[in-house]
N, C-alpha and C positions, 0 to 999 in steps of 0.2 A: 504494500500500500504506500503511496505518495502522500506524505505529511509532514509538517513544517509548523510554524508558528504561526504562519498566515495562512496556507490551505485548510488548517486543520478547524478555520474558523468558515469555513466556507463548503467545503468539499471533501469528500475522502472516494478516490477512488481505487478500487481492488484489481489487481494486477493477475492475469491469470496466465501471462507468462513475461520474462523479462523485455524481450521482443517488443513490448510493448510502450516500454519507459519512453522512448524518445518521443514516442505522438503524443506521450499524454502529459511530458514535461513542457512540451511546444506548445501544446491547448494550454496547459495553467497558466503560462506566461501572455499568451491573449488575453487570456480570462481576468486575471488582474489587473493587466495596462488598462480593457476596456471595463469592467464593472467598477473595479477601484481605482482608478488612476495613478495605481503601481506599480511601475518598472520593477522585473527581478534584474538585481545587481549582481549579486553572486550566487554560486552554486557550490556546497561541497558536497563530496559523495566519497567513495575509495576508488579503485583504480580500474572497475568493473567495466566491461567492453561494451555495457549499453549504455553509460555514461561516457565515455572517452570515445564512441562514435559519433556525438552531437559537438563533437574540435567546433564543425565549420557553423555551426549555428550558434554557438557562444560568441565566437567573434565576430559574426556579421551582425548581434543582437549586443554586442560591444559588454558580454556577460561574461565578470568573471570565473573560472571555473578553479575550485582548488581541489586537490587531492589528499587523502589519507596517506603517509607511507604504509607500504607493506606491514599487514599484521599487527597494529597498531589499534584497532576500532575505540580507544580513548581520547583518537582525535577529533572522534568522530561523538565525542560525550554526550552533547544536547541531544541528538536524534535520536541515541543509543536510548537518554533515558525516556524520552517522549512515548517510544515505540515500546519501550517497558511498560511506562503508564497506562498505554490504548493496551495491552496485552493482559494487565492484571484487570481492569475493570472489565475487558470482553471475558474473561476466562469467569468472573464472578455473575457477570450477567448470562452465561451459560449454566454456571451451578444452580443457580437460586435457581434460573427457568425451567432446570432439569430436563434441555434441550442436548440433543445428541451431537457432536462435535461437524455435522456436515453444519450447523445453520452457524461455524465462525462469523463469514465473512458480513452477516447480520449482525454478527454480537459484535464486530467490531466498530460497521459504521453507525452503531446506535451507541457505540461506546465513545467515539467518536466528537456523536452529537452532542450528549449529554456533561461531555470535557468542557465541550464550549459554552457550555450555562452553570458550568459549574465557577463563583468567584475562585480567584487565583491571589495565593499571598504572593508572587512575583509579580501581580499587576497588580499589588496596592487595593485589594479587597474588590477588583472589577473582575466581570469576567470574560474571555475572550473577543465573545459577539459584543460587548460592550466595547470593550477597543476600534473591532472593528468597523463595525456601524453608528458608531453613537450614541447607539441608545438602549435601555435594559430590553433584557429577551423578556417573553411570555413565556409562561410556563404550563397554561393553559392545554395545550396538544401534547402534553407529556402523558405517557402510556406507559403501563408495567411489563416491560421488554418478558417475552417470553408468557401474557397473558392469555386466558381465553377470552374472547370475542365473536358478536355477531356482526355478520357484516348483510346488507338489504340485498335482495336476491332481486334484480332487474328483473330477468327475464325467467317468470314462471309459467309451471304449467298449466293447464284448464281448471285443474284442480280446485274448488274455492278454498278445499284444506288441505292444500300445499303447503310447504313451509314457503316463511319469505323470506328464511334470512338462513345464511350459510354458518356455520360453526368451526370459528378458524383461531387461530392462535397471530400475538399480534407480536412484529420483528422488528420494528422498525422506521424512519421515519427517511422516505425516497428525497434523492436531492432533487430540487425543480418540479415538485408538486405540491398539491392542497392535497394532501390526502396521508395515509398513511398506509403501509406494508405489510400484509399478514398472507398465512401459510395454510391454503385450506388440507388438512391432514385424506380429508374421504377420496379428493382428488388429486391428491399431491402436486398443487399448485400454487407458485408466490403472484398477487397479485397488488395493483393498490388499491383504494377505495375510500372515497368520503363519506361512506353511511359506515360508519363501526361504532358499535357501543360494546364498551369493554362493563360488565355487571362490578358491583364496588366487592 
């Protein structure tokens, strides 16, 4: 996963092979000139060959690029501990949910979100999305990661006693929607949806 101090308030996206870093470091770097009005200055990473393939795109984006020496990953400390921190609250929001280790890449981006609502004693009792944006988050759309939920069944049968609503378990909160992210178990389907009521 790609994450940082800045993405991390914005985005996390999940890598499902490395192959993949250079497009989605070139998208984050759009993504923030034009959402934020923030040039990325530099980049550290180690010496890995899906970073050290983007040479020509660092220099034409006038971005510096620094490396780790060999063997070393303490130079690498802030990311080293960030990606600790996203790892122990995903691993804790898989226990309590008593969800089976396929639905990580869920417990990370919901681990993710909830870093960035969470105040930070490094930002002076703010929390991430307050930096970022300005202004305090709602907390409002927050949902107990790994809960059960019903979500409205659009499209039913003739049935007047059909059910109308599907019985799913809730993952998540998608980036770039109104809605939120659950797992219907009878169909083994991830889906999003704005009708879900989680019962208390």
């Amino acid at each position: 996963t790609i994450v940082d101090d800045f993405s991390r308030a914005t985005w996390t996206y999940l890598l499902l092979a490395k192959s993949e870093v250079g497009k989605v470091l070139q998208n984050f770097c759009a993504y923030t000139e034009r959402q934020f009005n923030k040039r990325v200055k530099e980049v550290r990473s180690d010496n890995g060959s899906e970073f050290m393939c983007l040479s020509s795109f660092f220099r034409e984006k006038g971005i510096i690029h620094q490396t780790s020496c060999v063997a070393t990953p303490q130079q690498n400390g802030r990311v080293e501990r960030n990606h600790r921190h996203i790892l122990n609250v995903a691993r804790a929001l898989l226990f309590q949910a008593g969800l089976p280790v396929k639905f990580w890449g869920e417990a990370i981006s919901t681990a993710t979100h909830l870093i960035n609502l969470t105040p930070s004693k490094i930002l002076h009792g703010l929390t991430p999305h307050e930096v970022l944006f300005g202004r305090k988050p709602s907390y409002e759309q927050l949902r107990v990661f790994g809960s059960s939920c019903y979500v409205h069944r659009n499209a039913r049968d003739k049935d007047k006693f059909g059910a109308r609503s599907r019985h799913c378990v809730f993952v998540g909160y998608p980036f770039g929607k109104k809605g939120w992210k659950v797992y219907d178990m009878e169909r083994n389907e991830f889906f999003v949806s704005r009708d879900v009521v989680c019962p208390e």
